[in-house]
C-alpha atoms as an extended CHARMM CRD file, in Angstrom:
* protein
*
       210  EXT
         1         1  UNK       CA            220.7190000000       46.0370000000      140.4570000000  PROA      1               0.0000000000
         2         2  UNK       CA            219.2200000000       49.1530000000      139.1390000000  PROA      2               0.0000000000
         3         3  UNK       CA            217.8730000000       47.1240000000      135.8890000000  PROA      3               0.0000000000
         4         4  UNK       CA            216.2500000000       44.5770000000      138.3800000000  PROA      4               0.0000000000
         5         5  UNK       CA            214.3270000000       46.5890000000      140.4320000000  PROA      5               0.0000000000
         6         6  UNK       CA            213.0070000000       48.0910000000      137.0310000000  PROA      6               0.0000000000
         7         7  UNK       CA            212.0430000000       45.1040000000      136.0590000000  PROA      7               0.0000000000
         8         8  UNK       CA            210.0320000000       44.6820000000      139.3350000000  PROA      8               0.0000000000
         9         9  UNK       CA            208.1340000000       47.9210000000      138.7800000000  PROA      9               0.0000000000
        10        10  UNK       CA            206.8910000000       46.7420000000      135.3750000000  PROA      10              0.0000000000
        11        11  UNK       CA            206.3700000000       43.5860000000      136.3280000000  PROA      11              0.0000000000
        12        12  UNK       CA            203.5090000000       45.1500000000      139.0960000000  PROA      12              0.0000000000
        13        13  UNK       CA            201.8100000000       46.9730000000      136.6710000000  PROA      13              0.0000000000
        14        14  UNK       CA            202.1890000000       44.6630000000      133.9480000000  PROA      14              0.0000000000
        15        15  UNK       CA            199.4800000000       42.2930000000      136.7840000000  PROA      15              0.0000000000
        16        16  UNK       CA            197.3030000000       45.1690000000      136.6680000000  PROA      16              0.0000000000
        17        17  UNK       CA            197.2820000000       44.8520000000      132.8280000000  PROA      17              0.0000000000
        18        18  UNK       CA            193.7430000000       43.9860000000      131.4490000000  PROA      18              0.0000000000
        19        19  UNK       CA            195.8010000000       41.2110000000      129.2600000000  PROA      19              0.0000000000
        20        20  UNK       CA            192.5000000000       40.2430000000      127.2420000000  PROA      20              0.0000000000
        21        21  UNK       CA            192.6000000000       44.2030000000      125.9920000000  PROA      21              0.0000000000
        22        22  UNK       CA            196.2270000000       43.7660000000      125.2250000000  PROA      22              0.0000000000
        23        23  UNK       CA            195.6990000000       40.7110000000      123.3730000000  PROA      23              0.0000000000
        24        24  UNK       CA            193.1150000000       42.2580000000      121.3930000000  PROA      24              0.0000000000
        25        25  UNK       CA            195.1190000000       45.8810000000      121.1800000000  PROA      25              0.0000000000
        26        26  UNK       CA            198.6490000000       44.0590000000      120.2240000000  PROA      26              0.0000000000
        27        27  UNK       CA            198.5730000000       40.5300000000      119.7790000000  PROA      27              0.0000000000
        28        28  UNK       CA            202.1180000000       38.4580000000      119.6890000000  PROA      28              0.0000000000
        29        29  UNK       CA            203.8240000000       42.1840000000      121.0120000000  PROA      29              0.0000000000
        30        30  UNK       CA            201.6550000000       41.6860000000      124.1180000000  PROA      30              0.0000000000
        31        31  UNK       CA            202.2790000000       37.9390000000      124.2120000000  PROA      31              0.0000000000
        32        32  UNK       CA            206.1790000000       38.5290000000      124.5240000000  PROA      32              0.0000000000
        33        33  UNK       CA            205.7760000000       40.9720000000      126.7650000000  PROA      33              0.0000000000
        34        34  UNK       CA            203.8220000000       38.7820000000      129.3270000000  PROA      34              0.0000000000
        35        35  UNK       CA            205.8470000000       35.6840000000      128.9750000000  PROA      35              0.0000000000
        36        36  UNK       CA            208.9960000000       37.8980000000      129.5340000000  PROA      36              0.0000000000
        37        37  UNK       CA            207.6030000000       38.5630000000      133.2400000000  PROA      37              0.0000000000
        38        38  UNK       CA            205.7330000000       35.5350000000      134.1620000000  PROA      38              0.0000000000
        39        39  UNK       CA            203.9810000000       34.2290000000      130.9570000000  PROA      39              0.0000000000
        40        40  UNK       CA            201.4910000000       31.3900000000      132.2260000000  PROA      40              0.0000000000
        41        41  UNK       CA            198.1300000000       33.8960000000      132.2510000000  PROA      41              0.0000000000
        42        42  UNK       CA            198.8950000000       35.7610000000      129.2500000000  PROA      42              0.0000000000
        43        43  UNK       CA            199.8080000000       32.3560000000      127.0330000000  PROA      43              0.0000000000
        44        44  UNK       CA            196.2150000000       30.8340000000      127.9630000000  PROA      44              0.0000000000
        45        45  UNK       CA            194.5190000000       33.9940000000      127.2730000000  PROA      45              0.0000000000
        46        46  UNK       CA            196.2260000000       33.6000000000      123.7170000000  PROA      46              0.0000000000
        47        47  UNK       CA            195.0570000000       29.8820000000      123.3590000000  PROA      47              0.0000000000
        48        48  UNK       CA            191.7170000000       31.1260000000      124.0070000000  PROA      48              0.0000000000
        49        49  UNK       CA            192.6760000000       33.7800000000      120.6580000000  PROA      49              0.0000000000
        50        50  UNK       CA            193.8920000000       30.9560000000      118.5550000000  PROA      50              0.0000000000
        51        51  UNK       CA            190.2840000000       29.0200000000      119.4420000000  PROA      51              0.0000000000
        52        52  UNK       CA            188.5220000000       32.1230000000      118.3630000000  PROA      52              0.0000000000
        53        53  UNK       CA            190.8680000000       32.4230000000      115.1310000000  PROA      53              0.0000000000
        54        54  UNK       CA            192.3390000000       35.8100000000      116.4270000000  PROA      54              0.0000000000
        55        55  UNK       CA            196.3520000000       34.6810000000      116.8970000000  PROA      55              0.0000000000
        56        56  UNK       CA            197.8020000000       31.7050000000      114.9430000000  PROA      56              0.0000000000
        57        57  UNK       CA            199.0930000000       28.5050000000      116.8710000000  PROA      57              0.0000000000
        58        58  UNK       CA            202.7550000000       28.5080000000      116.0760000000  PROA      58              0.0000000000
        59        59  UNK       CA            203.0140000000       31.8590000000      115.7100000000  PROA      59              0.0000000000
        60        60  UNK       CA            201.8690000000       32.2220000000      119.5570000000  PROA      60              0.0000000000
        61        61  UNK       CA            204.1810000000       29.4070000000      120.4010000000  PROA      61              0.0000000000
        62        62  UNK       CA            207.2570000000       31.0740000000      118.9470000000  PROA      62              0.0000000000
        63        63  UNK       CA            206.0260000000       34.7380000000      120.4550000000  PROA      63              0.0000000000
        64        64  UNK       CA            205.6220000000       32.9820000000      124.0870000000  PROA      64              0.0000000000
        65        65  UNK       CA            208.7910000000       31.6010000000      123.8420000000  PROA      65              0.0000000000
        66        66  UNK       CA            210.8780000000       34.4040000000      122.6160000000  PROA      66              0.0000000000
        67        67  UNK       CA            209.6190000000       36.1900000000      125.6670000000  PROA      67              0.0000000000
        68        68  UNK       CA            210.3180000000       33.1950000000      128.2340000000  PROA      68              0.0000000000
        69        69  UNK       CA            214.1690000000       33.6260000000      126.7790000000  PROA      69              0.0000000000
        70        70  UNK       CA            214.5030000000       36.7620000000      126.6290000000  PROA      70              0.0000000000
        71        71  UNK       CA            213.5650000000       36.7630000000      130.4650000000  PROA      71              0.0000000000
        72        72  UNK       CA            215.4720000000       33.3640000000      131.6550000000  PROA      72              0.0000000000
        73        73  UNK       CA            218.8810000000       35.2250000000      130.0190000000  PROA      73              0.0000000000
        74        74  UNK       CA            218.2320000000       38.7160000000      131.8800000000  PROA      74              0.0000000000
        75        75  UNK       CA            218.2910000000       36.7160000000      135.3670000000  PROA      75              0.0000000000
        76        76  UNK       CA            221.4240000000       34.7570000000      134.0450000000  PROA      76              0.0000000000
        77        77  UNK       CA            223.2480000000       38.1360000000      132.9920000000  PROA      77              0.0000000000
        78        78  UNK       CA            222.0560000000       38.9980000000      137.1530000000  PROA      78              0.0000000000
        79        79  UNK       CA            223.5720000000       36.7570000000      138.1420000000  PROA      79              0.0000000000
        80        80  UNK       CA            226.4900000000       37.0720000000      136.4850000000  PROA      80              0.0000000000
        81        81  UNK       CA            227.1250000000       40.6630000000      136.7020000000  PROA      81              0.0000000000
        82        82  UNK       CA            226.7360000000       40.7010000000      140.4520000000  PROA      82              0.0000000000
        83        83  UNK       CA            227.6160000000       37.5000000000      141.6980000000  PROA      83              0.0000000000
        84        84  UNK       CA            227.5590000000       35.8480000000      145.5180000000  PROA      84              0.0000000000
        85        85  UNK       CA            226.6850000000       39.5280000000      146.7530000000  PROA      85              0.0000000000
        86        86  UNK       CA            223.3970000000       39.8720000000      145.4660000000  PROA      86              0.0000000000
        87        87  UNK       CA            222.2190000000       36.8700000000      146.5970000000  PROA      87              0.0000000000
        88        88  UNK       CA            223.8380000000       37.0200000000      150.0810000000  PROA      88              0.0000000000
        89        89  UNK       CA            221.8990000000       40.6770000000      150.3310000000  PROA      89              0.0000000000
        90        90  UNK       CA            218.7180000000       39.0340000000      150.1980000000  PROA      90              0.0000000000
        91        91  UNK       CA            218.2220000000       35.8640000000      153.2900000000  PROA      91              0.0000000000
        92        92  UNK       CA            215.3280000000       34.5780000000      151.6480000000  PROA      92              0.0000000000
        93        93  UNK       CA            216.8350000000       34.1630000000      147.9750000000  PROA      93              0.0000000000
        94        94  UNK       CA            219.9620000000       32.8890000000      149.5020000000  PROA      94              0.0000000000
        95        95  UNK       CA            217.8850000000       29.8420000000      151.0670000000  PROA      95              0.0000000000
        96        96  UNK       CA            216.5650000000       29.5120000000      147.5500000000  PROA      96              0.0000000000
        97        97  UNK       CA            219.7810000000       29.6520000000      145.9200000000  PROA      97              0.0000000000
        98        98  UNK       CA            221.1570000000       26.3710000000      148.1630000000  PROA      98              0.0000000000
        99        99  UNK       CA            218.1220000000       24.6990000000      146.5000000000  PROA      99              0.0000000000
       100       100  UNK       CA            218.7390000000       25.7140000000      143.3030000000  PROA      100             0.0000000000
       101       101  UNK       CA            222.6760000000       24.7540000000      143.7830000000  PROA      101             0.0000000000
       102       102  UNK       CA            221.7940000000       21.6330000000      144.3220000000  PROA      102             0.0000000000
       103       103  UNK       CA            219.4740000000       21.0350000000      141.3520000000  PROA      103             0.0000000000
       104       104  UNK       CA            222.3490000000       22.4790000000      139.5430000000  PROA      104             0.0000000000
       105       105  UNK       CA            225.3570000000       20.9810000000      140.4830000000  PROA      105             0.0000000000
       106       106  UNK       CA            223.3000000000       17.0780000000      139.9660000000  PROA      106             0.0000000000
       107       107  UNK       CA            221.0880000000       18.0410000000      136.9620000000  PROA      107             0.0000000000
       108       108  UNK       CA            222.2930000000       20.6680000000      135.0920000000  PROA      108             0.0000000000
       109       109  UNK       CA            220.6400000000       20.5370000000      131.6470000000  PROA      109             0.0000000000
       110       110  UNK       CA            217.5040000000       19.7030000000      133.4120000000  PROA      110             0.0000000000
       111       111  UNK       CA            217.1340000000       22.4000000000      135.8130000000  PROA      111             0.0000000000
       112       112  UNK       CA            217.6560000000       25.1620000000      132.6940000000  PROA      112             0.0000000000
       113       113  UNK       CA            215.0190000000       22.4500000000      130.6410000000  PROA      113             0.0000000000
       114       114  UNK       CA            212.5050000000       22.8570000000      133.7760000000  PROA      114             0.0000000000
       115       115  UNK       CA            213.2010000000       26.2560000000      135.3790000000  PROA      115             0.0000000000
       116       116  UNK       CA            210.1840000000       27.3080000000      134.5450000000  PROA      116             0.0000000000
       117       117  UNK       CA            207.7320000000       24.6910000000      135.6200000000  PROA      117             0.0000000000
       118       118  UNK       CA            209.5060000000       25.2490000000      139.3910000000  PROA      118             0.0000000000
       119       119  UNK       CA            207.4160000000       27.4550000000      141.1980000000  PROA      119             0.0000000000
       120       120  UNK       CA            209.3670000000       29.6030000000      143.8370000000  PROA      120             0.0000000000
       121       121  UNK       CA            212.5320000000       28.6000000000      142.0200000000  PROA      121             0.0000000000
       122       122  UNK       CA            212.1780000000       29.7330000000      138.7930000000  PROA      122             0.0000000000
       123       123  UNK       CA            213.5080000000       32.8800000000      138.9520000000  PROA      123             0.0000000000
       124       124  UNK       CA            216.5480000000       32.0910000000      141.2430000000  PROA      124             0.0000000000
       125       125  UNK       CA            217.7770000000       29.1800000000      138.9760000000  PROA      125             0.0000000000
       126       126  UNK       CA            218.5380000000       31.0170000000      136.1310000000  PROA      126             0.0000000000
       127       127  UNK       CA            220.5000000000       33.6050000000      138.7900000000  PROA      127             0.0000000000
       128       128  UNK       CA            222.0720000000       30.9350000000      140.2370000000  PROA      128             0.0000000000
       129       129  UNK       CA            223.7070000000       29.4550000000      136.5530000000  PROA      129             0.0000000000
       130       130  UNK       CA            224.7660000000       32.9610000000      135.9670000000  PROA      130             0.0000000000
       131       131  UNK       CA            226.7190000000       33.5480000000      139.7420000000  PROA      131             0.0000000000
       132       132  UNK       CA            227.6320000000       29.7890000000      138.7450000000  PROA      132             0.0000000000
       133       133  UNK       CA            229.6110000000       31.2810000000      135.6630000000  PROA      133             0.0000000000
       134       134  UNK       CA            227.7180000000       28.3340000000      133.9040000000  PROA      134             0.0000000000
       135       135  UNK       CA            228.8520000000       28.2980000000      130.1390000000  PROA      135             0.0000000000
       136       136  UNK       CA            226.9780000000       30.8770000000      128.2910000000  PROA      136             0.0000000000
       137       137  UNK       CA            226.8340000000       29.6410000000      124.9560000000  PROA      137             0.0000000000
       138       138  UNK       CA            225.5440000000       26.1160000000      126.2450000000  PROA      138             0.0000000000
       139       139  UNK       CA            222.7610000000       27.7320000000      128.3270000000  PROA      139             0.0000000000
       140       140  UNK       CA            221.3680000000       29.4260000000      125.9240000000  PROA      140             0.0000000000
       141       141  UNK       CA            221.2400000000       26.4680000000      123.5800000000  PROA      141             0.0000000000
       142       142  UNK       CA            219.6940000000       24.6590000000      125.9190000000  PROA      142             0.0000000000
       143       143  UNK       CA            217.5000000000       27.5270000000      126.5970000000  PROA      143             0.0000000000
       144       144  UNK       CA            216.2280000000       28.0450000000      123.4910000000  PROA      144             0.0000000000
       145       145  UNK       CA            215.1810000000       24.3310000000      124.0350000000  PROA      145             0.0000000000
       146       146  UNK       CA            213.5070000000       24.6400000000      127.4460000000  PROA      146             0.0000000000
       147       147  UNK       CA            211.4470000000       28.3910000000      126.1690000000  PROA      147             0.0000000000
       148       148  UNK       CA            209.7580000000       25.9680000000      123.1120000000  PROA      148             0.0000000000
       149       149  UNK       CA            208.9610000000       23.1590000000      125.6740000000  PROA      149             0.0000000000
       150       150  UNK       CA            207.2250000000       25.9120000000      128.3140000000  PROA      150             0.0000000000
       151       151  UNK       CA            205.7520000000       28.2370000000      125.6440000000  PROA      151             0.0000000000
       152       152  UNK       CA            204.4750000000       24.3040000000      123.6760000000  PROA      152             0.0000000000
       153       153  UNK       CA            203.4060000000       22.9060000000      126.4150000000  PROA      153             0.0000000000
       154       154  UNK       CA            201.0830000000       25.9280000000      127.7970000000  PROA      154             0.0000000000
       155       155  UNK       CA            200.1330000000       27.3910000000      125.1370000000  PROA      155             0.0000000000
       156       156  UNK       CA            198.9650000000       23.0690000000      123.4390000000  PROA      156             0.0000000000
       157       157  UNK       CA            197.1330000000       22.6350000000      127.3910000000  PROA      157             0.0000000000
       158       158  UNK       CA            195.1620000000       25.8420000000      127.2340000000  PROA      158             0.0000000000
       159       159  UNK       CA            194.0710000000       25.1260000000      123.5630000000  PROA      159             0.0000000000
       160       160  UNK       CA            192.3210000000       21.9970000000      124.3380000000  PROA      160             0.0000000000
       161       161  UNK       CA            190.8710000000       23.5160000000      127.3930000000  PROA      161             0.0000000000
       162       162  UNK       CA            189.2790000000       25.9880000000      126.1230000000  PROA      162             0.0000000000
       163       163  UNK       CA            188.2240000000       24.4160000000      122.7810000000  PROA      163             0.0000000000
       164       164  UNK       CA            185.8750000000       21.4530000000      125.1070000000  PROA      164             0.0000000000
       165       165  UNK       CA            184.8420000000       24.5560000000      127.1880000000  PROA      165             0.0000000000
       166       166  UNK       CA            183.6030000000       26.0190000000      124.4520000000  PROA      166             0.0000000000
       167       167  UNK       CA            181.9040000000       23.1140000000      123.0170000000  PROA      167             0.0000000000
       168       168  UNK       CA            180.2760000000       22.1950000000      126.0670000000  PROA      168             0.0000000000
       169       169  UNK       CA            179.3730000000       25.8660000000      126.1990000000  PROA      169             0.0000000000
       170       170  UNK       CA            178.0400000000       26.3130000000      122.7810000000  PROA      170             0.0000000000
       171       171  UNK       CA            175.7220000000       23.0140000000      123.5020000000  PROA      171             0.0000000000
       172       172  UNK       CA            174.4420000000       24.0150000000      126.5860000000  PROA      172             0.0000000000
       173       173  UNK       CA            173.3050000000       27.6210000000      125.0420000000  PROA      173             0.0000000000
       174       174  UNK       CA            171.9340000000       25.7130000000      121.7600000000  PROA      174             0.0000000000
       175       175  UNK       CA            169.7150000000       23.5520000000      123.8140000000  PROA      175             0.0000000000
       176       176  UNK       CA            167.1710000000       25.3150000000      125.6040000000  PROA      176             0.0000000000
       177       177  UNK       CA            166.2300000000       22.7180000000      128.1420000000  PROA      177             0.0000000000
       178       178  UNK       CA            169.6200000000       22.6770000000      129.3520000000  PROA      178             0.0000000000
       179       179  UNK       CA            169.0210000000       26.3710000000      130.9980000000  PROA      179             0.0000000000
       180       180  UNK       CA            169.5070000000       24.9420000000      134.1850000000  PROA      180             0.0000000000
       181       181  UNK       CA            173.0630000000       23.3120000000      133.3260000000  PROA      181             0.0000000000
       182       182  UNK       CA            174.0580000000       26.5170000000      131.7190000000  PROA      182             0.0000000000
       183       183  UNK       CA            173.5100000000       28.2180000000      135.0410000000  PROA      183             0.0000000000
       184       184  UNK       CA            175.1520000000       25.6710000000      137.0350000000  PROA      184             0.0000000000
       185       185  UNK       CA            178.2900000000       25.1670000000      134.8450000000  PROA      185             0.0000000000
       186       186  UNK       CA            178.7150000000       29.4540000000      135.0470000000  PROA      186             0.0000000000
       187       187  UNK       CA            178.6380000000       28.7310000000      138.8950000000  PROA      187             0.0000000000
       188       188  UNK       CA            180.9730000000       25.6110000000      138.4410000000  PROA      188             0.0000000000
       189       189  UNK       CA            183.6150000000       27.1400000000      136.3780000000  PROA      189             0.0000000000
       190       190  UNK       CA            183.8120000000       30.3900000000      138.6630000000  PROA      190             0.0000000000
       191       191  UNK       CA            184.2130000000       28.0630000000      141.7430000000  PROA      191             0.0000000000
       192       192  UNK       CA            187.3650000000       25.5930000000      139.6640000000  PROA      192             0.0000000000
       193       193  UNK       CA            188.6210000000       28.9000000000      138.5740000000  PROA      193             0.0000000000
       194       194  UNK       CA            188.5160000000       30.4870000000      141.8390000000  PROA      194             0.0000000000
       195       195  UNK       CA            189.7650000000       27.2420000000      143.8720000000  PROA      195             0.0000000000
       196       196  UNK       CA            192.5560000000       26.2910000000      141.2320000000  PROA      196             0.0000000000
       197       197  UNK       CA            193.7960000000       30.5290000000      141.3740000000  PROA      197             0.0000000000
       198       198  UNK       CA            193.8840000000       30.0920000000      145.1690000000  PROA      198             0.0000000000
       199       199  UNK       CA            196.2470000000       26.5370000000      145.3330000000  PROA      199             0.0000000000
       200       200  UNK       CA            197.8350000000       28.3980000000      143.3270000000  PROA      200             0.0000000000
       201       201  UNK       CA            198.2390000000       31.5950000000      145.3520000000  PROA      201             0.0000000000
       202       202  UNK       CA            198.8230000000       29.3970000000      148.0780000000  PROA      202             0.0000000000
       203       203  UNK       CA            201.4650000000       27.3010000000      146.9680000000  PROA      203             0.0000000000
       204       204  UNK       CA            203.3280000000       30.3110000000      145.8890000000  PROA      204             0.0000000000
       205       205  UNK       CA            203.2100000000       31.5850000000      149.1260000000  PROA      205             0.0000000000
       206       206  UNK       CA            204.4940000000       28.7210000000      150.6800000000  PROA      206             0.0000000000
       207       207  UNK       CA            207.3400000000       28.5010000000      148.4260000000  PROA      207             0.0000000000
       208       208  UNK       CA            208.3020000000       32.2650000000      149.2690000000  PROA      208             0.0000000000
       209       209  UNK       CA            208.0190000000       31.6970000000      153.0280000000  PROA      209             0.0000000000
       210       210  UNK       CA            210.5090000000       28.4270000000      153.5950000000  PROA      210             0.0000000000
């Protein structure tokens, strides 16, 4: 319990990081770090690095996914250590817990392979395989598995999004006539990046509330 609520307080100020500065400051320390407590920001930020030739590709990979199962065990060993009561404690996790039990008990292997792509349930499944007494040694095989296919899969879809962002960038500053674009693809990109952070936000919220 005591270890959890820890990891809540970091996990606040780790938001109010500056990641680009930690990227910069620490590289794959501050990679494993961020994909230990959520993981999604920080692993784009270091796609943008490996574009720019800072951090290496695999190496990124390997540092967001060490972090993702470091993290996915810690809510297991939750789980396990404090069983039925710690979810019972908490109404809203308990709803989420039925959901995840169900995801569980039909799919197994693919709830640990997808845990993290399930927003509002990520952090109650792997919880819910440790009050499950789910077989350690087979979860964190398949663990290891699912950390490569989230830390792969981010890390690959933030690479080629910000390599054709920064092509389209470096023509549009190249070509002098194209001022006007410039201008209006700054304003365009705020506005996705602003709309796509508040479905986001939104959904999350959602999620917490049912």
């Amino acid at each position: 319990m005591k270890w959890l609520l820890i990891k809540r307080k970091l996990a606040f100020r780790v938001i109010l990081m500056d990641w680009s500065n930690l990227l910069q400051n620490y590289g794959y320390i501050a990679v494993v770090v961020g994909a230990f407590f959520e993981g999604e920001t920080v692993l784009l930020l270091g796609a943008y690095a490996v574009q720019q030739e800072v951090l290496k590709y695999w190496i990124l990979i390997l540092a967001g996914m060490l972090g993702a199962f470091i993290g996915d065990q810690f809510y297991y060993f939750i789980g396990a250590k404090f069983g039925h009561k710690f979810i019972n404690d908490r109404p809203k996790l308990a709803e989420k817990f039925k959901k995840a039990s169900i995801l569980i008990d039909k799919f197994p292997i693919l709830s640990i392979l997808f845990m993290r792509f399930a927003w509002g349930l990520r952090t109650v499944i792997p919880i819910s395989f440790g009050i499950k007494k789910y077989h350690l040694s087979r979860y964190i095989l398949v663990n290891i598995l699912a950390a490569f296919i989230w830390s792969f899969m981010i890390v690959t879809i933030g690479l080629q999004v910000t390599h054709w962002l920064h092509k389209l960038w470096m023509y549009l500053i190249h070509e002098e006539s194209h001022m006007h674009l410039v201008i209006g693809a700054v304003i365009l990109c705020i506005c996705l990046i602003g709309i796509i952070y508040g479905a986001i936000f939104y959904h999350k919220n959602k999620i917490k509330n049912q």
